[in-house]
C-alpha positions in Angstrom: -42.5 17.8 -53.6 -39.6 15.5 -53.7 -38.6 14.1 -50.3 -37.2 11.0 -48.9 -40.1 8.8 -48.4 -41.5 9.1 -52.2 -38.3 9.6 -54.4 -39.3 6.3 -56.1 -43.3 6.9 -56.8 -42.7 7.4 -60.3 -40.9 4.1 -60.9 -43.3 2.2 -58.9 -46.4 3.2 -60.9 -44.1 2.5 -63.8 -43.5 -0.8 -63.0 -47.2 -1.5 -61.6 -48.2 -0.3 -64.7 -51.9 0.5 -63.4 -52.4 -2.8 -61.2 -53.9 -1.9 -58.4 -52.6 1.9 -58.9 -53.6 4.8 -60.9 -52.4 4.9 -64.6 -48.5 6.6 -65.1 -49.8 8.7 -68.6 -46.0 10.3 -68.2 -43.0 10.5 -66.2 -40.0 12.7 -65.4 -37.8 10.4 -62.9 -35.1 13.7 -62.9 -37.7 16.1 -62.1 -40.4 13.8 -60.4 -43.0 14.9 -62.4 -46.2 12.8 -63.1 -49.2 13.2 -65.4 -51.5 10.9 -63.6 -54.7 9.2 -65.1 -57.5 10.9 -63.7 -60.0 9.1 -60.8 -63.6 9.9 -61.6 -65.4 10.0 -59.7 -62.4 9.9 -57.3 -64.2 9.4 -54.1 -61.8 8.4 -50.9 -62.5 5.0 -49.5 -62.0 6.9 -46.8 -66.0 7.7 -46.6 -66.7 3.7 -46.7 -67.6 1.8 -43.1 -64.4 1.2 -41.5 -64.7 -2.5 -41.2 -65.5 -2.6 -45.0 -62.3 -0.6 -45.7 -60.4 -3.5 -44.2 -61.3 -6.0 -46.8 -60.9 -3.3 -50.0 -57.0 -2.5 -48.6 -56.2 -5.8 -48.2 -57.1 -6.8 -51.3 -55.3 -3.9 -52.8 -52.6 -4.3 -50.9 -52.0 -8.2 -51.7 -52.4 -7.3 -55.7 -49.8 -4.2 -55.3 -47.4 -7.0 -53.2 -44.8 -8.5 -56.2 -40.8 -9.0 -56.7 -39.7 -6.7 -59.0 -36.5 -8.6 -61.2 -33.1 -7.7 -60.6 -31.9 -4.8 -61.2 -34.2 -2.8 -60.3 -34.0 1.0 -58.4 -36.5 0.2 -55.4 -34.8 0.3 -52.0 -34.8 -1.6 -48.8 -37.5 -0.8 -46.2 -34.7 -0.6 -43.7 -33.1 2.7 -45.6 -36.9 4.6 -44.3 -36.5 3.1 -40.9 -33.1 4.0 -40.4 -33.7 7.7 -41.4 -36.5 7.7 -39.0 -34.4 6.1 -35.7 -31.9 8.7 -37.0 -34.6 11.8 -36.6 -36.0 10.5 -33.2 -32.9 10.1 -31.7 -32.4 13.6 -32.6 -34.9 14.3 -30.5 -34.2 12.6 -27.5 -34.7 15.7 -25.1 -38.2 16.1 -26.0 -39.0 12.5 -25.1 -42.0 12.0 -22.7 -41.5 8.1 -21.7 -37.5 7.4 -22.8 -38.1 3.5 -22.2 -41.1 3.2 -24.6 -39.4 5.3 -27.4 -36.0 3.1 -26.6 -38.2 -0.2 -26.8 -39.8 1.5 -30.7 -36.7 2.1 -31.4 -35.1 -1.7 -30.7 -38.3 -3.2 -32.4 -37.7 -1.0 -34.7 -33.7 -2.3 -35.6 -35.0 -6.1 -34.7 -37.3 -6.3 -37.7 -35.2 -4.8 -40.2 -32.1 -7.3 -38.9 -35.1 -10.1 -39.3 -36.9 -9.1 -42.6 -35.7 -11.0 -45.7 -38.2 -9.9 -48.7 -38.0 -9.2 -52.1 -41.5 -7.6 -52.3 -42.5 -4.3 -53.2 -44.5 -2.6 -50.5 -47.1 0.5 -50.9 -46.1 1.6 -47.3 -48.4 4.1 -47.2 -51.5 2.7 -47.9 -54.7 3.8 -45.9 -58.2 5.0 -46.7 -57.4 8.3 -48.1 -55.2 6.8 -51.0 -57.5 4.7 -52.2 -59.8 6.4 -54.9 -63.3 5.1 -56.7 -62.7 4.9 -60.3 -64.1 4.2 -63.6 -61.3 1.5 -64.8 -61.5 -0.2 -61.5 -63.8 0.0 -58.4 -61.2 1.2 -56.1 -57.1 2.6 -57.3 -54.3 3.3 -54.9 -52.5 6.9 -55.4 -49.5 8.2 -53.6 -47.6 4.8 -53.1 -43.7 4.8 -51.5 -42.6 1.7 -52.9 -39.5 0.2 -50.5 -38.3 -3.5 -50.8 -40.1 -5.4 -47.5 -41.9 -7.1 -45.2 -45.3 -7.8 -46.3 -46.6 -7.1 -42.6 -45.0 -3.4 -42.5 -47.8 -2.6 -45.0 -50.6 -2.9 -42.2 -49.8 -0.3 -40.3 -50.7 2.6 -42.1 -54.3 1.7 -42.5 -54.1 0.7 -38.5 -52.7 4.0 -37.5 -55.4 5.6 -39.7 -57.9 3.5 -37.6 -57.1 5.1 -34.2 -60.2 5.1 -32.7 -60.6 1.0 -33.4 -56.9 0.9 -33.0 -57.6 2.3 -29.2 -60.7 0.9 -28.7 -59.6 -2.9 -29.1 -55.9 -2.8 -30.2 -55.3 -6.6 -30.4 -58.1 -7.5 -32.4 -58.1 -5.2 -34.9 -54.4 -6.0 -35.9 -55.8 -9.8 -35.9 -58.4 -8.9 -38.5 -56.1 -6.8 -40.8 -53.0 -9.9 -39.9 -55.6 -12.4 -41.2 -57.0 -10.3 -44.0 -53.6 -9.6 -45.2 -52.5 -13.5 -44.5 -49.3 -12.1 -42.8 -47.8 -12.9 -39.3 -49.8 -11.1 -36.5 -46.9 -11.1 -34.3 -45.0 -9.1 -37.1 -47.6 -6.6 -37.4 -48.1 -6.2 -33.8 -44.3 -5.4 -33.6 -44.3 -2.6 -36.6 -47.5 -1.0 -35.0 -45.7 -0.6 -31.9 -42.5 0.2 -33.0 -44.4 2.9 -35.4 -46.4 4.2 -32.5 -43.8 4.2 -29.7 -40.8 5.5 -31.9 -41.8 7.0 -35.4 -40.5 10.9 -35.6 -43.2 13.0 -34.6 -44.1 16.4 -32.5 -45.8 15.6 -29.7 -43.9 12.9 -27.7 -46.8 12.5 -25.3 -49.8 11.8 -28.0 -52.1 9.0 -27.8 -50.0 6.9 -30.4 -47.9 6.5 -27.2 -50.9 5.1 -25.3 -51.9 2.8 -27.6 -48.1 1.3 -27.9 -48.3 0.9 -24.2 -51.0 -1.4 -24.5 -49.6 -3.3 -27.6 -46.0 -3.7 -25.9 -44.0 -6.8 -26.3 
């Protein structure tokens, strides 16, 4: 269904026309219908090593990176982060550790203020949206195209690594940094703001032990 994250999935695959994404056969923009090409045999990276899932996303991820021309209907990664400190601080009473969700939260507003990109970002690129193919080896589904910084797109496969992300928290964002060939400082401030202030249920999860650990 239509919802803030993904309004402009069917003007991304447009524009990607099928590099490193699946095939847009058809698209509604009103209605935000798609009629997808079909992944065969459509097996998740997901069910790849973990350290050899590194490699395939970044290499997606650095083909999916490109400037779209002016104009162009893609918004600024800022518009998603500011909708998110909007719905946490809605939930300020059910914070568990008001410090560490203020500290997300100010990472959170430094990057935008510091991020000047034209680049077109997946943002939600991890294992489980990557698919085995017969056109290509490996195609990304379900991107949320924003305008950003090229180090926002690590997080998502780092939070989808928890148990590496928990395990050794510093060098795993170093591999996917150097993989990516994007500032490790950058990513290691997205993780944590993600971690320590993204909306979510449980205020006391172990996203909020791993951000204490990774804390500027």
């Amino acid at each position: 269904m239509p919802h803030l994250e993904a309004e402009d999935e069917v003007a991304g695959l447009r524009f990607l026309e099928g590099d490193p994404t699946v095939l847009l056969l058809e698209g509604d923009d009103a209605m935000n219908a798609m009629l997808l090409e079909r992944c065969e045999p459509g097996t998740p990276l997901s069910e790849v090593f973990q350290p050899d899932q590194d490699v395939i996303i970044a290499g997606l991820l650095k083909r999916f990176w490109r400037a779209p021309s002016e104009p162009h209907p893609f918004r600024e990664l800022s518009v998603m982060i500011h909708h998110w400190i909007a719905e946490t601080r809605g939930n300020e009473s059910r914070w568990h550790d008001v410090r560490l969700v203020s500290d997300g939260i100010d990472a959170f507003e430094s990057l935008c203020a510091t991020s000047i990109s034209n680049i077109l970002l997946a943002t939600d690129l991890h294992a489980g949206n990557v698919l085995r193919g017969r056109r290509e080896p490996w195609l990304v589904i379900d991107p949320k195209p924003f305008i950003g910084d090229r180090a926002y797109d690590a997080t998502q496969h780092l939070l989808n690594s928890r148990e590496r992300l928990a395990s050794d928290p510093f060098g795993t964002m170093r591999r996917i940094a150097d993989l990516l060939e994007v500032d490790y400082e950058r990513v290691r401030l997205w993780t944590f703001a993600r971690l320590a202030a993204e909306p979510r249920q449980d205020w006391d999860d172990d996203f909020s032990s791993i951000a204490r650990a990774i804390a500027p």
